[in-house]
VOKE-467420 format. One record per residue (C-alpha): x, y, z; residue number from 1; residue in three letters. Coordinates in nm, 3 decimals, padded with zeros to 5 digits. Layout:
! VOKE-467420
     east    north       up  num  residuo
        X        Y        Z  NUM      Ala
...
This chain:
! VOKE-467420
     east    north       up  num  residuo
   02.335   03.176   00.149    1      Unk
   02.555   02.813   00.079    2      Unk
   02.796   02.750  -00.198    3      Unk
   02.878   02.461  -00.277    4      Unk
   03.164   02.320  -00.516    5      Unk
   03.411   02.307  -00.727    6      Unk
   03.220   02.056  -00.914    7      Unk
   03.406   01.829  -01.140    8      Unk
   03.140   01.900  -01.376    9      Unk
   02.747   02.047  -01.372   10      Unk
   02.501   01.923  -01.607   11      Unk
   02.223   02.244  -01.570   12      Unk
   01.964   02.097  -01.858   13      Unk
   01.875   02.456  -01.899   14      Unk
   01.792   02.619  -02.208   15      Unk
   01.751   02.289  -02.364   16      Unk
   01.433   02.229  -02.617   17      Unk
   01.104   02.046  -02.473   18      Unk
   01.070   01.835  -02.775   19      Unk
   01.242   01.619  -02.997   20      Unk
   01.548   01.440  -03.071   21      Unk
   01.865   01.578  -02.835   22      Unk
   02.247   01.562  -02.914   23      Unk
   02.506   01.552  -02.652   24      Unk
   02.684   01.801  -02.794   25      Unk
   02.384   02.021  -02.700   26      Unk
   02.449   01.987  -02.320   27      Unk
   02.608   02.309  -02.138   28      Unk
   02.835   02.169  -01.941   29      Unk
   03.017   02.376  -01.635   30      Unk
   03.374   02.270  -01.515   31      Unk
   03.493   02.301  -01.187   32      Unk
   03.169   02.493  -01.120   33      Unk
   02.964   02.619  -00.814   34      Unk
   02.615   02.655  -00.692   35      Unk
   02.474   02.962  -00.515   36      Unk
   02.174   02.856  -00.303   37      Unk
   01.937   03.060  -00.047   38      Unk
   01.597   02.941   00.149   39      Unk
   01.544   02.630  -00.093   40      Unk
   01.604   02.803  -00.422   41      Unk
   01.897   02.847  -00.697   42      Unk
   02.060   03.168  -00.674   43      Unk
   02.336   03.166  -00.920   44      Unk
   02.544   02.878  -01.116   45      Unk
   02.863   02.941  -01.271   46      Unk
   03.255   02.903  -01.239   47      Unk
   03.337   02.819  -00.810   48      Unk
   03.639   03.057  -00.826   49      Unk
   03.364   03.334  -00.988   50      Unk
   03.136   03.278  -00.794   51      Unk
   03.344   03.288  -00.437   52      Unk
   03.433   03.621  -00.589   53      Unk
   03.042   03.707  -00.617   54      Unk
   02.965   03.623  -00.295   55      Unk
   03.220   03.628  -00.059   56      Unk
   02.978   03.575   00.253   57      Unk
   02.832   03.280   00.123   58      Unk
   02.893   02.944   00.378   59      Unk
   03.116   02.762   00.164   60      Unk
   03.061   02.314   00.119   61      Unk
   03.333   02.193  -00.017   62      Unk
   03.384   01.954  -00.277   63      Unk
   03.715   01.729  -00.248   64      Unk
   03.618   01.458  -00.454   65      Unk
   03.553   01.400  -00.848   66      Unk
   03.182   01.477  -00.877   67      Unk
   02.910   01.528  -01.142   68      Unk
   02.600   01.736  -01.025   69      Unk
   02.266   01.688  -01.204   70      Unk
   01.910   01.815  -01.133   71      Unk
   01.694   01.567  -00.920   72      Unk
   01.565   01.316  -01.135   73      Unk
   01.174   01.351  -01.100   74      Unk
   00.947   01.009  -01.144   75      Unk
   00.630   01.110  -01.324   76      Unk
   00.481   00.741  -01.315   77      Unk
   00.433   00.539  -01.002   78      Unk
   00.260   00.334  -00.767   79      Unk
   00.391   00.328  -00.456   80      Unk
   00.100   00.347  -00.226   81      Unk
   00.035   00.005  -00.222   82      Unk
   00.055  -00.360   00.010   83      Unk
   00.182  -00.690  -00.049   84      Unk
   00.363  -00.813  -00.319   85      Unk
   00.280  -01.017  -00.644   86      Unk
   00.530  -01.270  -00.647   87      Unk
   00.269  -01.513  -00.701   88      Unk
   00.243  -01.335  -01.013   89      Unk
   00.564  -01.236  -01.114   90      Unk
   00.640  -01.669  -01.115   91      Unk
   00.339  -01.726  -01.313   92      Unk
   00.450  -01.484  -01.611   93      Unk
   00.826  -01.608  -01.620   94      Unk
   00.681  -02.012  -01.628   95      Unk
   00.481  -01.807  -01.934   96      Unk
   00.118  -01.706  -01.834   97      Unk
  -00.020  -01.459  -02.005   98      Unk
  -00.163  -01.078  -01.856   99      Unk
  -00.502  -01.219  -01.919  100      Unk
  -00.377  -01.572  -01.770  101      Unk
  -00.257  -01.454  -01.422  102      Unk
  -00.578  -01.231  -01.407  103      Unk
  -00.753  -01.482  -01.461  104      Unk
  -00.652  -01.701  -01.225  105      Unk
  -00.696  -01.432  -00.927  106      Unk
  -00.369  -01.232  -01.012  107      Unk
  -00.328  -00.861  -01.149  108      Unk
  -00.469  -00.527  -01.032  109      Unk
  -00.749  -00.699  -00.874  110      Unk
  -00.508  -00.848  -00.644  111      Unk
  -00.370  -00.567  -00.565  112      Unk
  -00.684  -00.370  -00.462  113      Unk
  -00.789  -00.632  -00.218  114      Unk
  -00.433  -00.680  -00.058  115      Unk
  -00.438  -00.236  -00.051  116      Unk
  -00.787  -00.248   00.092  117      Unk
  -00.763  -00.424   00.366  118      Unk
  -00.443  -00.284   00.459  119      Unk
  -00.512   00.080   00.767  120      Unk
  -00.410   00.354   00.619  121      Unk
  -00.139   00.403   00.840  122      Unk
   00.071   00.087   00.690  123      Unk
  -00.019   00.231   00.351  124      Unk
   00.139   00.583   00.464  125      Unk
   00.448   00.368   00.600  126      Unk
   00.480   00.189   00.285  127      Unk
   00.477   00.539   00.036  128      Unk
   00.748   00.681   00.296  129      Unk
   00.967   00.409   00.243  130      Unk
   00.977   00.368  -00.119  131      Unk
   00.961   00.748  -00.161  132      Unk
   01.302   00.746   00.070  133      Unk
   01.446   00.490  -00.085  134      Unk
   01.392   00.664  -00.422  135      Unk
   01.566   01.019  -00.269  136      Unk
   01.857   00.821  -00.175  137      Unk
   01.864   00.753  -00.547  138      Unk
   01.830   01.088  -00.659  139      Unk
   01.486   01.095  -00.730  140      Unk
   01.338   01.402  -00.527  141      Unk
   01.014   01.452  -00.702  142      Unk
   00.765   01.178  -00.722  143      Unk
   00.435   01.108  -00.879  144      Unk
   00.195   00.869  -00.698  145      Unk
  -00.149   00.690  -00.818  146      Unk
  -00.431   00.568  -00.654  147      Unk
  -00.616   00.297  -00.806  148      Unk
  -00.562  -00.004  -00.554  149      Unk
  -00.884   00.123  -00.349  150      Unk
  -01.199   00.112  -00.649  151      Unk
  -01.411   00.228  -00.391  152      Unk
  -01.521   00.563  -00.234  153      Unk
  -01.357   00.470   00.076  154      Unk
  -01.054   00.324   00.005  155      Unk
  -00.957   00.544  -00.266  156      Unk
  -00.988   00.840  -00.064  157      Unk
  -00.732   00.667   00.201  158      Unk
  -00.496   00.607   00.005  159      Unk
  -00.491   00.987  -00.100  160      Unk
  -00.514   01.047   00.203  161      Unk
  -00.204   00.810   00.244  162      Unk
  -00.010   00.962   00.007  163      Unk
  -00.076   01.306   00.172  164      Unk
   00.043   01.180   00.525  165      Unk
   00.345   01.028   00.330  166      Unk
   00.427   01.363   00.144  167      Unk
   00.430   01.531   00.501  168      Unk
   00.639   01.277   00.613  169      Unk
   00.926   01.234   00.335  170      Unk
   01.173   01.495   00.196  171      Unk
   01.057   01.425  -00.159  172      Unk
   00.776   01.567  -00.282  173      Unk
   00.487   01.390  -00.372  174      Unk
   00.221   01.432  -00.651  175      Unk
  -00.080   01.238  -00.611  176      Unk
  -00.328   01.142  -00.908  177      Unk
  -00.611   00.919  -00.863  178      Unk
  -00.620   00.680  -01.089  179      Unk
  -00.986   00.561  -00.997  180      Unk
  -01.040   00.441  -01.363  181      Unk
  -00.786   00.167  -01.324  182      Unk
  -01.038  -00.102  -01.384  183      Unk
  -01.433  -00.166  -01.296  184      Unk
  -01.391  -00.299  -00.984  185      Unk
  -01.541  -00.675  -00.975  186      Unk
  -01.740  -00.598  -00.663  187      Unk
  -01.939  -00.291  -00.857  188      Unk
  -02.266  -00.399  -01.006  189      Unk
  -02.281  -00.205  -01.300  190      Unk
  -02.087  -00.176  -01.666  191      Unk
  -01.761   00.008  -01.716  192      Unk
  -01.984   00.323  -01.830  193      Unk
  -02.168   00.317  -01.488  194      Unk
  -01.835   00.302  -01.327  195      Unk
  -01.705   00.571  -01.503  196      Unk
  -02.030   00.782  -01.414  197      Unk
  -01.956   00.684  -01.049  198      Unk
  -01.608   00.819  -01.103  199      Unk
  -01.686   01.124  -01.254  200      Unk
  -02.042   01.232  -01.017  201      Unk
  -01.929   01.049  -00.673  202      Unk
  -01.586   00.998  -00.630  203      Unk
  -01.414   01.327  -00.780  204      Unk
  -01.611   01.536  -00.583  205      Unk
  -01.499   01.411  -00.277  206      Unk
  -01.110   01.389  -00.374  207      Unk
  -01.058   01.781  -00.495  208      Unk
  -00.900   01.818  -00.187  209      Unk
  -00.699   01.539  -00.196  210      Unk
  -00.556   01.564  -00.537  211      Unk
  -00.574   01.782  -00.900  212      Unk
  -00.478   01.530  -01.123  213      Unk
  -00.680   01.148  -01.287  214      Unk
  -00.547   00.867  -01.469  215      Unk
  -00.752   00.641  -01.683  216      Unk
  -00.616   00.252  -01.834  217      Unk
  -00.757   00.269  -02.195  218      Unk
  -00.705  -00.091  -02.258  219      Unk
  -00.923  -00.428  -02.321  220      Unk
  -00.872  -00.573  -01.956  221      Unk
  -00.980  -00.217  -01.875  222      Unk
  -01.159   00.065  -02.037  223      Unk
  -01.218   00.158  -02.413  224      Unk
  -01.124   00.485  -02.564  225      Unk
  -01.503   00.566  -02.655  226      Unk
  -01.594   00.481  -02.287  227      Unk
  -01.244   00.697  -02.163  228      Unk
  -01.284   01.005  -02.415  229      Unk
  -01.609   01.161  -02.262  230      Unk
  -01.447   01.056  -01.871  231      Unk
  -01.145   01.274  -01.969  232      Unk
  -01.379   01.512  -02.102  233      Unk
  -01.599   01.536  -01.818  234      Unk
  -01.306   01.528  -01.548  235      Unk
  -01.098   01.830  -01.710  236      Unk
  -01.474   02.008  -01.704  237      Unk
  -01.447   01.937  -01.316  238      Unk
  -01.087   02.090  -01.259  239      Unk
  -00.834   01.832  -01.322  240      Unk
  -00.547   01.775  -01.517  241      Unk
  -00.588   01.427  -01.707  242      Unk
  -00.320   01.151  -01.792  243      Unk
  -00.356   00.858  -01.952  244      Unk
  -00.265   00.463  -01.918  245      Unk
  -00.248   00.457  -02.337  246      Unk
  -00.109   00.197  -02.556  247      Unk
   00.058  -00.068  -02.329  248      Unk
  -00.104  -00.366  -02.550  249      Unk
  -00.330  -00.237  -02.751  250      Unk
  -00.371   00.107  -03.003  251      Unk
  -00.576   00.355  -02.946  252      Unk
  -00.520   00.543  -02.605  253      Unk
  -00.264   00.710  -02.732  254      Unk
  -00.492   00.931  -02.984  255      Unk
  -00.739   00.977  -02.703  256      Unk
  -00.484   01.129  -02.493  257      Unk
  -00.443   01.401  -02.734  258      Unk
  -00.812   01.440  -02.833  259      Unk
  -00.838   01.467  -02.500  260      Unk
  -00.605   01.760  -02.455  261      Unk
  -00.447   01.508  -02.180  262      Unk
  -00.091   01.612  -02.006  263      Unk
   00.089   01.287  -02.068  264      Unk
   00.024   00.965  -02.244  265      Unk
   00.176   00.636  -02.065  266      Unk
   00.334   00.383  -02.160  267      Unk
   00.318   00.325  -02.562  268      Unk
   00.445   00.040  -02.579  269      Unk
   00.202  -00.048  -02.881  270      Unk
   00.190   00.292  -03.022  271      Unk
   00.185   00.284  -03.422  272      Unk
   00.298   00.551  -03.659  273      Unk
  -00.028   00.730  -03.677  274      Unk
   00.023   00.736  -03.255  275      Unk
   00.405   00.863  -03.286  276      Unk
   00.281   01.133  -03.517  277      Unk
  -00.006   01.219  -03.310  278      Unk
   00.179   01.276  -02.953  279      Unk
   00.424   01.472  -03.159  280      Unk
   00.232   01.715  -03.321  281      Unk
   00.047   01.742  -02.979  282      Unk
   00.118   01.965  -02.654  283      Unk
   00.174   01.644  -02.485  284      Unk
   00.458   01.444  -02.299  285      Unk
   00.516   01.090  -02.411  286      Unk
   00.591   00.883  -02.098  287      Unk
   00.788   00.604  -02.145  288      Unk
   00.775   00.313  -01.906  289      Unk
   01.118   00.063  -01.916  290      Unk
   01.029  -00.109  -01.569  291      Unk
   00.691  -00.254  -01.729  292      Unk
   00.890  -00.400  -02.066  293      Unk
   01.149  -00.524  -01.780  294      Unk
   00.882  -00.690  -01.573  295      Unk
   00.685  -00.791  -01.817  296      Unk
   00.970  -00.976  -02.060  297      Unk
   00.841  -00.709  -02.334  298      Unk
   00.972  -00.455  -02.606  299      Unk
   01.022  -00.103  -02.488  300      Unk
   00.793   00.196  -02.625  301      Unk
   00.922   00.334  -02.946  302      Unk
   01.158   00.626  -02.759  303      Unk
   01.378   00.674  -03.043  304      Unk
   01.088   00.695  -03.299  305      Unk
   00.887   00.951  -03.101  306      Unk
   01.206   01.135  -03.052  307      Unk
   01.274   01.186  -03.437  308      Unk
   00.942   01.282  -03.476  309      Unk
   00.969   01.560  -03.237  310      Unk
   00.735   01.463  -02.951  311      Unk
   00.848   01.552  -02.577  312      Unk
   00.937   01.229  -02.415  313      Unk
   00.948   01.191  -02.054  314      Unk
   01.105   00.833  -01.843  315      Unk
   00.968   00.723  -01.518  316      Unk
   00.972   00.390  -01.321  317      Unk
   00.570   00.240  -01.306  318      Unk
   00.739   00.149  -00.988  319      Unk
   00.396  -00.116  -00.886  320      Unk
   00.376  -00.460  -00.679  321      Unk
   00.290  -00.647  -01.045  322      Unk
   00.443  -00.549  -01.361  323      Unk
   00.704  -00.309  -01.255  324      Unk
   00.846  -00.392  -00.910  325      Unk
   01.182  -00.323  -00.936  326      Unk
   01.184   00.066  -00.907  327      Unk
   01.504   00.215  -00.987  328      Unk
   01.482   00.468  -01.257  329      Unk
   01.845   00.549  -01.355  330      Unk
   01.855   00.160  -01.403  331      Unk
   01.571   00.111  -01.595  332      Unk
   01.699   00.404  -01.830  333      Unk
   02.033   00.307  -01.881  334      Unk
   01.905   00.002  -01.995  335      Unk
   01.644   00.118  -02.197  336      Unk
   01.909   00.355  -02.384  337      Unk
   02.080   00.094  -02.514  338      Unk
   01.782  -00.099  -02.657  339      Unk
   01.657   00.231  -02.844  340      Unk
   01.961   00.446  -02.860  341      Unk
   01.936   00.731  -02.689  342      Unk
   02.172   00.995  -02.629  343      Unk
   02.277   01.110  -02.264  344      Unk
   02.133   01.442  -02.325  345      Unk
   01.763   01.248  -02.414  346      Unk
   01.806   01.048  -02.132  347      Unk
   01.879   01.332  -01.863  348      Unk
   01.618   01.544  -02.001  349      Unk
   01.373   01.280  -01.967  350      Unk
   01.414   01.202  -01.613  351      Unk
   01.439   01.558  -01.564  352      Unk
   01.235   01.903  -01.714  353      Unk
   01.087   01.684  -01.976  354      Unk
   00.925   01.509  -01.677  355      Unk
   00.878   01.828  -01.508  356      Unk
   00.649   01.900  -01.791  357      Unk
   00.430   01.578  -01.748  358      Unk
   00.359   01.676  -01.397  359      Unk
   00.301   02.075  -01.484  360      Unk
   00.556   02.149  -01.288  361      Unk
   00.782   02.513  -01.334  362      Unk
   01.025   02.559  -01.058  363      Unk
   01.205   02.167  -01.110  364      Unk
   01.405   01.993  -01.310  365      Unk
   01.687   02.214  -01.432  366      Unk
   01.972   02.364  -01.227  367      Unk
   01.879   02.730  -01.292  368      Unk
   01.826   03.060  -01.086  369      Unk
   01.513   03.045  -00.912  370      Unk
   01.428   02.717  -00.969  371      Unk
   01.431   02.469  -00.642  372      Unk
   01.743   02.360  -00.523  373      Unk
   01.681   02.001  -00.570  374      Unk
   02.010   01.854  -00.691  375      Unk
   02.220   01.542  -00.666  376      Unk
   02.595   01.460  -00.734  377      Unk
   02.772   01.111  -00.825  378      Unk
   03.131   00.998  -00.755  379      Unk
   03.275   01.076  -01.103  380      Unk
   03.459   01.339  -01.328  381      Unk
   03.267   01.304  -01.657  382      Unk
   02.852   01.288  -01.681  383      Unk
   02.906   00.985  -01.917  384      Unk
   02.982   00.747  -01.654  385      Unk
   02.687   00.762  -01.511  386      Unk
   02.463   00.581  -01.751  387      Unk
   02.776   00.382  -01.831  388      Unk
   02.751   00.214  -01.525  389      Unk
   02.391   00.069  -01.613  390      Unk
   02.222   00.232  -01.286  391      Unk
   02.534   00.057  -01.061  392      Unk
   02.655   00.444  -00.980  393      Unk
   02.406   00.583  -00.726  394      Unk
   02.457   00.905  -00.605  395      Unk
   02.698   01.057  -00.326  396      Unk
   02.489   01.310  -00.253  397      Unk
   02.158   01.434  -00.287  398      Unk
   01.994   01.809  -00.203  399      Unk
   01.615   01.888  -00.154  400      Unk
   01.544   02.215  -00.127  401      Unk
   01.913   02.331  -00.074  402      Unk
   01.920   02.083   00.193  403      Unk
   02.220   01.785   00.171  404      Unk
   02.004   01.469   00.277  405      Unk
């Protein structure tokens, strides 16, 4: 059994609401506090000087410095099984091509897949561990990862298979989702519906193994929402959770996320009213993407406006070689918190239980007892600084499990 503190401060995001709007004053916040932790899980949180009362066999860590402890943030967006770059790309849309342009002209997803595809599965596995460690080291100790670079029986298999290898090899822990229904693949003879068919009668099948959760793009470079309703339909009949690409340029995905009793809806950046009101009145997380408005030189999804209107809203990276390379997610938030105003508490809780609940995940994202120990601490005396500093502050230390990484 390890305690660990005085604390300058703990943040434990517990007993905080799911959805809707969050004040600051809301936060319970624990000075000069302590942590209680045994075999990988939280066994008390309170007052250090209390708590060394408590449990007076405990091994004792020491904290000298000023320090802030928070829950590990947890990504519930990314790409990071992937190879190559799309720098080629990334010039293209700053000289002021178009999505459709830079397609067009070889770039985009497509790109992607054939770069990932030819790549063994053992640099793909090397890859994941590198930007899932790199992520840890910034706090982030839970992390979702898509397929969708592989369009093929084969290839999307290895990369789950990649991403399982990874998880095995990495501290963080790693949620896979295949994401097979990123686009029809230009090498498949058939229409987006025979695709989808493919999807749904070949390819899941063979993946229940690998992974319990799909992704669809409902967009016009992609797949409609009539051809993406009966898909979701037909993979939550087979055993899987659904998410959805919705709204990044277009209406519409939003409202078949929730028809489709989806998890999470991603994205938004296009979302109307009818969409806010939707994803609010649902049992749904609203996942909000600031790394694809960065990359892409585009307004952020309507955060503030879904808040207000009660919906649970979740904030993860996209981290991907195209429109959101940049992955660092207490960056990307911080920034993104100033464009739509959002309060410290909304911006904690979205990197934290509210993401937790895109990912159907119960034993993460809050500094509680018997939740995982998965915790991380910056260099300062007041939570405040943290997104003050823009994403500059990056943790002094970070625990997985009850383990200090």
């Amino acid at each position: 059994m390890n305690l660990t503190g005085p604390f300058s401060q703990i943040l434990p995001l517990s007993g905080l609401p799911v959805k809707g709007a969050l004040r600051d004053e809301q936060l319970s916040v624990i000075t000069n506090g302590g942590i209680v932790t045994d075999n990988g899980k939280i066994i008390a949180i309170a007052d250090f000087t209390t708590l060394q009362q408590q449990y007076p066999q405990s091994n004792i860590t020491h904290i000298n410095t000023p320090a802030v402890l928070l829950p590990g943030f947890i990504d519930c967006h990314t790409h990071i099984c992937f190879d190559g770059t799309r720098s080629r790309d990334y010039a293209m849309r700053i000289a002021g091509k178009s999505y459709l342009e830079i397609a067009r002209a070889g770039g985009g997803i497509w790109d992607s897949v054939t770069k990932t595809r030819t790549a063994t599965i053992d640099t793909l596995t090397k890859n994941t561990v590198a930007r899932a460690n790199r992520h840890l080291q910034e706090g982030v100790t839970t992390i979702e990862v898509k397929s969708g670079y592989g369009l093929n029986l084969e290839d999307e298999i290895k990369m789950l298979q990649a991403i399982r290898l990874a998880g095995l090899q990495t501290k963080a822990t790693l949620i896979p989702t295949c994401l097979a229904a990123h686009m029809r693949p230009k090498d498949f003879e058939g229409t987006e519906e025979t695709y989808l068919n493919w999807v749904i009668n070949v390819l899941l099948p063979e993946v229940k193994d690998l992974t319990q959760r799909i992704d669809i793009f409902i967009e016009e470079t992609a797949f409609s929402a009539a051809q993406a309703l009966p898909f979701l339909q037909q993979a939550k009949a087979l055993g899987f959770a659904a998410t959805v690409h919705a709204d990044q340029f277009t209406c519409g995905g939003a409202i078949v996320a929730v028809e489709a009793g989806a998890v999470s809806a991603d994205h938004l950046e296009a979302s109307d009213i009818n969409s806010v009101a939707g994803l609010a009145a649902a049992d749904i997380v609203a996942v909000v993407l600031p790394g694809a408005s960065l990359g892409l030189g585009m307004h952020y999804a309507p955060a503030r406006k879904l808040l207000d209107a009660g919906a649970c809203v979740a904030i993860a990276s996209d981290w991907n070689p195209g429109s959101a390379p940049m992955g660092d997610l207490l960056l990307q938030a911080a920034v993104m918190s100033a464009a739509e105003k959002l309060s410290a508490a909304e911006v904690f809780a979205g990197l934290t239980y509210r993401a937790a609940k895109a990912l159907q995940l119960t034993h993460t994202g809050q500094l509680a007892t018997g939740f995982d120990a998965d915790m991380q601490m910056y260099p300062c005396d007041d939570y405040r600084d943290i997104l003050y500093y823009q994403g500059k502050m990056k943790p002094s230390g970070v625990w997985k499990n009850g383990e200090l990484l």
